[in-house]
C-alpha positions in Angstrom: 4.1 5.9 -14.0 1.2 3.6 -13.3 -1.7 5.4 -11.8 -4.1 3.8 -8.9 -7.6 2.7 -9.7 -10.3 5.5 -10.3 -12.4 3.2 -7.5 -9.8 4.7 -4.7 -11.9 7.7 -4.8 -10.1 11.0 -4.4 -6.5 9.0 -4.5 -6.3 8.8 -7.8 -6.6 12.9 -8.8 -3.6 14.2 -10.2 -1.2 16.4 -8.8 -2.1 19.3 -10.4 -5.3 19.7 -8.9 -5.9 23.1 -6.7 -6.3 23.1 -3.2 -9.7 22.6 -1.4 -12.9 19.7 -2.8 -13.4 21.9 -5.9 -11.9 19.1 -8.4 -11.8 15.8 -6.0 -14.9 13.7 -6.5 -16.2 13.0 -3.3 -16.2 9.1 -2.2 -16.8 8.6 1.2 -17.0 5.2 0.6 -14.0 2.8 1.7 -12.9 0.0 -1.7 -14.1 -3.2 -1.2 -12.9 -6.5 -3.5 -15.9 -8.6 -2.3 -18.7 -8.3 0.3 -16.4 -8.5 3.7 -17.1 -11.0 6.8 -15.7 -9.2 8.3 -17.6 -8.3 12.2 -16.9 -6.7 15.2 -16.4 -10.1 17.1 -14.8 -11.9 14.5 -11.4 -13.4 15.6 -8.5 -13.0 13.0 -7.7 -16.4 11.0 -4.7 -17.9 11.5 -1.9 -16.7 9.3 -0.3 -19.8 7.2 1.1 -18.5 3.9 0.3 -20.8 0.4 3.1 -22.6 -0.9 4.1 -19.8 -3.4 3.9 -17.2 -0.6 6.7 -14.9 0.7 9.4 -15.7 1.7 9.5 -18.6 -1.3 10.0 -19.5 -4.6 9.3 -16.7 -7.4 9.1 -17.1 -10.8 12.2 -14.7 -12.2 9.8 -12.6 -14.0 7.3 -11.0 -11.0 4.8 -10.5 -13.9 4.2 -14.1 -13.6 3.3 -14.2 -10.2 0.2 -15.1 -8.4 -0.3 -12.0 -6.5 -3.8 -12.5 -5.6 -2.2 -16.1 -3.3 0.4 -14.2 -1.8 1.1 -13.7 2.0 2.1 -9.7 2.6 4.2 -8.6 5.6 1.2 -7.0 7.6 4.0 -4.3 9.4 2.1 -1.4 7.1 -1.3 -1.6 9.5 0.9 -2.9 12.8 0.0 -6.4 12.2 2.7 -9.0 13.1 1.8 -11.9 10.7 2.0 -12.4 7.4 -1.7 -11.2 6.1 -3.0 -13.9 3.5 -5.9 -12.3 1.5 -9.5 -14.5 0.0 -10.9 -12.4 -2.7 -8.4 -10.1 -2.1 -9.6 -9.4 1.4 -8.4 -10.7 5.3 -9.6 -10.0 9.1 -6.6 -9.3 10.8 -5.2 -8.4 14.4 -3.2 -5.4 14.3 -1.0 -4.3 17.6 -2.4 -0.6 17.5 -6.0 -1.4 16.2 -7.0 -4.2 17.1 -9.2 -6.7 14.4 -9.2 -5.0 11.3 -9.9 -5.2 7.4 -7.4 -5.8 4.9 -7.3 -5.5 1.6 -5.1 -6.2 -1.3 -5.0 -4.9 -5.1 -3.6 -7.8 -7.3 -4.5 -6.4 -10.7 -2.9 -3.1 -9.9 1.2 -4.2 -8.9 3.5 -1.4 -10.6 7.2 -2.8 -11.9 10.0 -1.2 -12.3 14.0 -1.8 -11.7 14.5 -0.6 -8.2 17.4 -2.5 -7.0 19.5 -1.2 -9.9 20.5 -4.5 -11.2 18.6 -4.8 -14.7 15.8 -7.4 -12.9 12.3 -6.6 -12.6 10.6 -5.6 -8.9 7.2 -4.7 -8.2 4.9 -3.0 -6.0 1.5 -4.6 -4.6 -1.1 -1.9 -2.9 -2.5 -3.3 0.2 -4.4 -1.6 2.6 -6.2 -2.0 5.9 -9.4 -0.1 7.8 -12.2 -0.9 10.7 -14.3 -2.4 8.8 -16.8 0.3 9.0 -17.0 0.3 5.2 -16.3 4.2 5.2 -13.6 6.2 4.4 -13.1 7.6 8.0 -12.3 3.9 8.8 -9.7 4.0 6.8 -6.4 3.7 8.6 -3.6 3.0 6.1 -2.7 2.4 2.7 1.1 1.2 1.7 2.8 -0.3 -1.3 4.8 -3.5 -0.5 8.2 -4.0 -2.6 9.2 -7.0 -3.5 12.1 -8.3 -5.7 13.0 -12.1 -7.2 16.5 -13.5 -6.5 17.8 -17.3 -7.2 14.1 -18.4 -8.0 13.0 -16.9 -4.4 10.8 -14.0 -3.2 12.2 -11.3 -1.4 10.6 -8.2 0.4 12.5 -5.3 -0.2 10.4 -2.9 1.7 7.3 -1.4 2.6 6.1 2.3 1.7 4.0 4.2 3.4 2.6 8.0 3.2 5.1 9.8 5.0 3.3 13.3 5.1 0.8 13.4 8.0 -0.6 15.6 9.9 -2.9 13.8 12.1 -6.6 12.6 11.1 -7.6 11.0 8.1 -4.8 8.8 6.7 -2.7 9.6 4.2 -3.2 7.8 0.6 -1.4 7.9 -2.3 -1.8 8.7 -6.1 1.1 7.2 -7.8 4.1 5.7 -7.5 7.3 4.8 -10.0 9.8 2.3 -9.3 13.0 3.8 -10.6 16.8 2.3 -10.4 17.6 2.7 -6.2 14.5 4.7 -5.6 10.8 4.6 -5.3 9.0 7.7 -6.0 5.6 8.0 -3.7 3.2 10.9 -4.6 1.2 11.3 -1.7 -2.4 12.5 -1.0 -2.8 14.0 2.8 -5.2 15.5 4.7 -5.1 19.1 6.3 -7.2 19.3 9.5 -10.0 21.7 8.1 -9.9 19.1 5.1 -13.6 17.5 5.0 -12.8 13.3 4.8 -13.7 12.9 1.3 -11.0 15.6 0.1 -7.9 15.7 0.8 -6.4 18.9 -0.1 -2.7 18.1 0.5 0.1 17.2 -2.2 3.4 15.6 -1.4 6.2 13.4 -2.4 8.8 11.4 -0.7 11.6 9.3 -2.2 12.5 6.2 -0.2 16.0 4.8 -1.6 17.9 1.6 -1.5 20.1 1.7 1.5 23.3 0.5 0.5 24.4 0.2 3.7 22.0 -2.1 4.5 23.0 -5.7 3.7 19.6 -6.6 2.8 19.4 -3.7 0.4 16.1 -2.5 2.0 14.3 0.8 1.3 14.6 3.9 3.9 12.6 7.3 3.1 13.4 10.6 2.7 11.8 13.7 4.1 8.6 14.9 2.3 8.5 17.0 0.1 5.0 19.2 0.3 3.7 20.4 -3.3 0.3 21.6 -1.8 
C-alpha cells in the first residue's frame, strides 16, 4: 500500500488513529508544488494537451511515463477540459466553482494490476482548491486511473472520497490498486470537526464494471471505520 506524502497534512495519519485532533498534526495550510499565479481575475488557460498526453500513446510500462506532462480529465473538481499542469500546478474553470487551483502529484502515482489482466495501471493524485492557499479552500482531492493498452493511454476512472457529510472535503490516506478493485481509505470531516482534523475514518471499494465495455470503475457504498 503506498501511503500519501507527509506534506498533505492530516491525510496522511493512519487509520488507527482515535477520534477527535489528539493525534492529527494540525496543517491548515493547503500543498503547494510552486508559488501559484494563480488570482482572483485570472482567466483559465486554454486546455491543449502535450503530445504524450491522454488520450495517446503510453509507453507499456506506466512507470515510464512522464506524469508531470500529462493532461488529467478535470471531471474530479467539475472541470470540463483536460487540466494540463506547469510545475505540477493549473488555473482552471470548473462548472460548480468557478476559476480554481489545481494541482497534481507526479512523484507520488501508486501501481497496481487493477484491470485483472497481469499489466500494470496506476493512480495519479490531483487535486483542486480556491486558491486561497488554506485548507478551508480546499474543495477536492481524487485519484485518476489510468491503464496502457496497444501502446495507448487509457483513463479507466476517477476516484473520489465517497464519505461526506457536508463541509470541509473529504481527503484520502491511502489507496491500493488490487486485481478489479481499488481500495480508497478515506479521511472525512464530522461537522463539529475543527478544519485541520478530520476525525472521520472510511473506506470504499470502487470495482471494475464488467458490464461496462470500457471496463471503467463504479464505487461501492462506504464503509465508516470512525
Amino acid at each position: 500500500m503506498r501511503r500519501l506524502p507527509t506534506y498533505l497534512g492530516t491525510t496522511v495519519l493512519v487509520l488507527a488513529c482515535g477520534v477527535g485532533c489528539s493525534s492529527p498534526t494540525p496543517d491548515p495550510k493547503v500543498p503547494r508544488a510552486a508559488p501559484s499565479s494563480y488570482t482572483e481575475t485570472s482567466e483559465p488557460p486554454p486546455a491543449a494537451p502535450p503530445a504524450d498526453a491522454g488520450p495517446g500513446s503510453a509507453p507499456d510500462d506506466l512507470h515510464d511515463l512522464d506524469w508531470a506532462r500529462l493532461a488529467v480529465p478535470g471531471d474530479f473538481c467539475d472541470i470540463p477540459d483536460p487540466i494540463t499542469f506547469t510545475d505540477g500546478e493549473a488555473t482552471a474553470h470548473s462548472d460548480t466553482h468557478g476559476t480554481v487551483h489545481a494541482e497534481h502529484h507526479p512523484d507520488d502515482v501508486v501501481y497496481g494490476d487493477v484491470v485483472g489482466d497481469s499489466r500494470t495501471e496506476a493512480a495519479l493524485l490531483v487535486g483542486c482548491d480556491t486558491g486561497g492557499q488554506t485548507a478551508s479552500g480546499r474543495l477536492a482531492w481524487a485519484y485518476v486511473v489510468f491503464s496502457s493498452e496497444e501502446g495507448r493511454l487509457r483513463h479507466v476512472g476517477t476516484v473520489t472520497p465517497q464519505q461526506y457529510i457536508g463541509g470541509q472535503a473529504s481527503s484520502f490516506v491511502s489507496v491500493l490498486l488490487d486485481p478489479g478493485q481499488v481500495i480508497a481509505h478515506e479521511s472525512w470531516h464530522r461537522r463539529t470537526d475543527a478544519t485541520c482534523c478530520p476525525s472521520g475514518s472510511a473506506v470504499t471499494v470502487w470495482r471494475v464494471d464488467r458490464d461496462d465495455p470500457d471496463g471503467t470503475l463504479k464505487p461501492g457504498l462506504p464503509r465508516v471505520i470512525q
